[in-house]
C-alpha positions as CSV (number, residue, x, y, z in Angstrom):
1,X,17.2,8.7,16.1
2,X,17.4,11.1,13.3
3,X,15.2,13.7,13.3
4,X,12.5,14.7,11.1
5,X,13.9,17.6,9.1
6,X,17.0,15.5,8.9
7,X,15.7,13.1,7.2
8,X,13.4,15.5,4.6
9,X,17.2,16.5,3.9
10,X,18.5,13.1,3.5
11,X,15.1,12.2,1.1
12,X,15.6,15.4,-0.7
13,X,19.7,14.4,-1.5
14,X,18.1,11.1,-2.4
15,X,15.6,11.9,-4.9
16,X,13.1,10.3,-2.4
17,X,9.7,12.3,-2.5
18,X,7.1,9.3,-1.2
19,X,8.1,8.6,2.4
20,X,6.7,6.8,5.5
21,X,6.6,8.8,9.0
22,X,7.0,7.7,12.4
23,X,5.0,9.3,15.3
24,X,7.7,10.0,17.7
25,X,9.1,11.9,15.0
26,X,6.5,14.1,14.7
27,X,5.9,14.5,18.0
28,X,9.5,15.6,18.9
29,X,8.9,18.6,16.3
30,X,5.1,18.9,17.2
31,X,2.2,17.6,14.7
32,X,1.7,21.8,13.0
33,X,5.3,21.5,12.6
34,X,5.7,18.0,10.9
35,X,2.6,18.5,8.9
36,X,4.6,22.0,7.5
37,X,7.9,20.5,7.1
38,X,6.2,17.7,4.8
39,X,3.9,19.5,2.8
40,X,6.7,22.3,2.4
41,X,8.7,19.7,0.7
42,X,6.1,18.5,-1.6
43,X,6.5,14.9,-0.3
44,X,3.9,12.1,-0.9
45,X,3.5,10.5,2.5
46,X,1.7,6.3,1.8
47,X,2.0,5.5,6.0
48,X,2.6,6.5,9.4
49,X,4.3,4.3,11.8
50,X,3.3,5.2,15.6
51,X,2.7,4.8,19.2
52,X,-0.7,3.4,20.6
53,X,-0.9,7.0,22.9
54,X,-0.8,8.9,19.4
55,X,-3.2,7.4,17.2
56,X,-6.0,9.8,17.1
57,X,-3.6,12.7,16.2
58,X,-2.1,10.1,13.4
59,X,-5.0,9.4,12.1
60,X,-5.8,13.0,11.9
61,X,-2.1,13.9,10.1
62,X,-2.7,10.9,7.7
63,X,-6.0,12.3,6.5
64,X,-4.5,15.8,6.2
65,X,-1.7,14.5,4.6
66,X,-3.2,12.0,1.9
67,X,-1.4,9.0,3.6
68,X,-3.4,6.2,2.9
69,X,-2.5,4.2,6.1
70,X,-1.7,4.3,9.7
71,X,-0.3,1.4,11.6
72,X,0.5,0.5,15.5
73,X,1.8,-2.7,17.6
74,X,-0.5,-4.9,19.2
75,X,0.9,-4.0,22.7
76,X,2.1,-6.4,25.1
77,X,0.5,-9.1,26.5
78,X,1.7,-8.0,30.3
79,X,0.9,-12.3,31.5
80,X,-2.7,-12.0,30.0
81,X,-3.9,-15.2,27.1
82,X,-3.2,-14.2,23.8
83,X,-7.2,-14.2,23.7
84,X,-7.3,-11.9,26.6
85,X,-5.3,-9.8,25.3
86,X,-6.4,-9.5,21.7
87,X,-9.8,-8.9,23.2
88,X,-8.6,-5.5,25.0
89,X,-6.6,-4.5,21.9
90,X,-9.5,-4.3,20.1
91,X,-11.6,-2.9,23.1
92,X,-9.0,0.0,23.1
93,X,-8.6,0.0,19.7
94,X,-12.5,0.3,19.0
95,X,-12.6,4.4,19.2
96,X,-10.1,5.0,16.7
97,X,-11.2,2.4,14.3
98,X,-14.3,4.7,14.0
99,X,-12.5,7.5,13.3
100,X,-10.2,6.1,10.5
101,X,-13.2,4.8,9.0
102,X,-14.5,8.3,9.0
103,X,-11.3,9.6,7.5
104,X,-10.9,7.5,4.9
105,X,-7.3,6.3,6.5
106,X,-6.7,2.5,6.7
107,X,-5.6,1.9,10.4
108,X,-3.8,-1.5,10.3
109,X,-1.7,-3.8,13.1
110,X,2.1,-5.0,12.8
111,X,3.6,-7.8,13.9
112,X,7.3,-8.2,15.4
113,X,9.4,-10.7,16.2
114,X,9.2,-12.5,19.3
115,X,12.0,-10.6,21.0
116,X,9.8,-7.3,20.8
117,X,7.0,-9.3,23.7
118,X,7.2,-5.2,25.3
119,X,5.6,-4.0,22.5
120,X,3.5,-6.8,21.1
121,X,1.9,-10.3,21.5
122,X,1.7,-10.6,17.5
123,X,4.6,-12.8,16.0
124,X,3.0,-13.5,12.7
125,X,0.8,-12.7,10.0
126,X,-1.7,-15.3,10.7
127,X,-2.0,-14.1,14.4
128,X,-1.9,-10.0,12.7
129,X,-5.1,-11.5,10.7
130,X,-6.9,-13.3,13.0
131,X,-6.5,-9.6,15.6
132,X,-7.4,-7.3,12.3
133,X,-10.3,-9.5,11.7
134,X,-11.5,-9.0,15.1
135,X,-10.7,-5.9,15.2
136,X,-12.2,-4.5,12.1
137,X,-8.4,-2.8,10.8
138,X,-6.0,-4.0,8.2
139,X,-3.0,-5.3,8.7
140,X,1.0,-4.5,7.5
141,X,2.9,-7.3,6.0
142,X,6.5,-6.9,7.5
143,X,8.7,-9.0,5.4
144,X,11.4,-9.3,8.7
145,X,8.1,-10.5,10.7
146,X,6.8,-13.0,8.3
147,X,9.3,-14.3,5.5
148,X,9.3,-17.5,7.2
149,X,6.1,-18.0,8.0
150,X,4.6,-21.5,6.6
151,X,1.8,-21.1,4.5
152,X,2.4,-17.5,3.6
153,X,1.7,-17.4,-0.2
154,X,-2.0,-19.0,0.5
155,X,-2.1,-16.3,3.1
156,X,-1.8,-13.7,1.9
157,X,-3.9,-15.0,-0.8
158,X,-7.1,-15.3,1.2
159,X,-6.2,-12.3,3.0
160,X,-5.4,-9.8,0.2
161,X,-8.0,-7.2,1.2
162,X,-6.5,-6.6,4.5
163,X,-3.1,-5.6,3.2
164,X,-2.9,-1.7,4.1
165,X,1.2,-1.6,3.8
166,X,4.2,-4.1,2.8
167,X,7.4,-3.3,4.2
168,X,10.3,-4.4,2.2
169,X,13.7,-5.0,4.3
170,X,16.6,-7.5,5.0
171,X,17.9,-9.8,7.6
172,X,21.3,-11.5,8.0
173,X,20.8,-14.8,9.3
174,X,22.8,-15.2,12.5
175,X,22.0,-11.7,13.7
176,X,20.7,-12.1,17.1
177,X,19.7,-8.6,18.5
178,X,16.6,-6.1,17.2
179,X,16.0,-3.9,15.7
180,X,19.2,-4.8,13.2
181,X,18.4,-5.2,9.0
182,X,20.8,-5.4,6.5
183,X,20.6,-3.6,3.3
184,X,18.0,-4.8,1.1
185,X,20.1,-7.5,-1.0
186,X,22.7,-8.1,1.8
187,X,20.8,-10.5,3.7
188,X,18.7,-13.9,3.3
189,X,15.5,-12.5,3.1
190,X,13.8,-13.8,-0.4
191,X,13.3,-10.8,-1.2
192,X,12.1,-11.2,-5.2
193,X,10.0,-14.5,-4.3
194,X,8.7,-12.3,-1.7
195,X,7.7,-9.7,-4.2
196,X,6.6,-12.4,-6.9
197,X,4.1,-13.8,-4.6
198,X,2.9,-10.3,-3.8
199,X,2.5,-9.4,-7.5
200,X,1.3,-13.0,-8.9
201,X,-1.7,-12.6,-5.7
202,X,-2.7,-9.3,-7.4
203,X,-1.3,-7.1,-4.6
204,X,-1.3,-3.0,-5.4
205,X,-0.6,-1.3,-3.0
206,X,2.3,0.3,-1.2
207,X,5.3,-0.6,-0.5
208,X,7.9,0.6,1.8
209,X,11.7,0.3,2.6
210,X,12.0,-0.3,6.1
211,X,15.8,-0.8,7.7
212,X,17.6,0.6,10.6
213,X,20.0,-0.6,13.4
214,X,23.1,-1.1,13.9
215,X,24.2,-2.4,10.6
216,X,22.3,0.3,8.8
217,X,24.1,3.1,10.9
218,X,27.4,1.6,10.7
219,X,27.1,2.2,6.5
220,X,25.4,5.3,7.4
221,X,21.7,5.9,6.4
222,X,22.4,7.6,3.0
223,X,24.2,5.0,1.6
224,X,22.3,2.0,3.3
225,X,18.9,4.0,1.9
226,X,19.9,4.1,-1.4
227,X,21.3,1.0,-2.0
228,X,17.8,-0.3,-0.8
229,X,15.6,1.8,-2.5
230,X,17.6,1.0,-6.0
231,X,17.5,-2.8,-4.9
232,X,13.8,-2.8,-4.1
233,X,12.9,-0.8,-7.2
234,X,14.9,-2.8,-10.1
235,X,13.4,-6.1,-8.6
236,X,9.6,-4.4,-8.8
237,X,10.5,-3.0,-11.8
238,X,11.7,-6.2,-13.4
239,X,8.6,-8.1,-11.9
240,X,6.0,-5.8,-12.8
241,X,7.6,-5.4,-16.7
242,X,7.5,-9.7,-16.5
243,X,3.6,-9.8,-15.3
């Protein structure tokens, strides 16, 4: 895993100045540190991405920072019912819900795909909305989590105001291991129709590039980054010109 100020280098070289963080990044660096390094580099931080152990001190970082959302994984399910363990999720959960509310900071749930069971029991969106709803947080639309999904446009639709982050990525069909995206564009994600729907529901929030694994890694980040970020940003651009 790159580090953090690796990657302020890497955004820097890229002309990247509104970024997403991940917890166990700033952690490995320690919070005074990360929250130095970013604002040193005059970078605009929308999310942060982190462990259930670290939320308070997220939320915290978030405020300081201006990020206007923090997100987490349901947790596993460990043999509980999905109603079992949604209902401790949101027990746990309850605390720092408080607090974000207090900061101003959208906390918000993720779901993964089904081969992630360690770190969640949330597959979908519909199953991310029903736990959000219960929970009183938003929720992240993961494209790689949901692109499938039946129903999604009407979805998304009636669930507009929970929308705290939509990450924008790719998947090759016939890739069988996690975490592994393509490049945005490379894959057989719908990518546009994705963002279409998004826009044509009225959507405004943030969006972010998420890719990584082995496919990623193999280009090399720089590369792989950039070619998604211009991808994602001609088809918004195009879209939002069109609306």
């Amino acid at each position: 895993m790159q580090p953090l100020p690796d990657d302020i280098a890497m955004w820097r070289e890229l002309g990247v100045d509104h970024v997403g963080l991940i917890s166990p990044k700033i952690e490995a660096v320690g919070w005074d540190t990360a929250r130095a390094l970013v604002t040193d580099a005059g970078l605009r931080v929308s999310n942060i991405s982190i462990e259930q152990h670290a939320v308070m001190e997220s939320l915290e970082l978030a405020a300081a920072l201006g990020a206007g959302s923090v997100y987490l994984c349901s947790g596993a399910a460990t043999g509980r019912t999905w109603e079992d363990a949604a209902a401790a999720f949101c027990e746990q959960i309850a605390p720092a819900t408080v607090l974000a509310r207090d900061l101003g900071v959208t906390l918000a749930v993720e779901p993964t795909n089904p081969l992630r069971s360690d770190v969640s029991f949330v597959y979908s969106l519909r199953d991310a909305v029903h736990l959000a709803r219960a929970a009183g947080i938003g929720v992240v639309l993961d494209f790689y989590s949901c692109w499938y999904e039946r129903g999604l446009e009407q979805l998304v639709r009636d669930n507009l105001e929970l929308l705290a982050l939509v990450q924008i990525c790719d998947f090759s069909i016939g890739t069988f291991d996690t975490p592994n995206r393509s490049v945005i564009g490379d894959g057989d994600i719908p990518v546009e129709r994705l963002l279409q729907m998004l826009i044509d529901a009225g959507y405004d929030g943030a969006f972010d590039v998420e890719i990584l694994g082995p496919k990623i890694e193999a280009e090399g980040y720089l590369s792989a980054i950039r070619r998604s970020v211009e991808h994602a940003t001609e088809i918004l651009d195009r879209l939002c010109a069109e609306d």
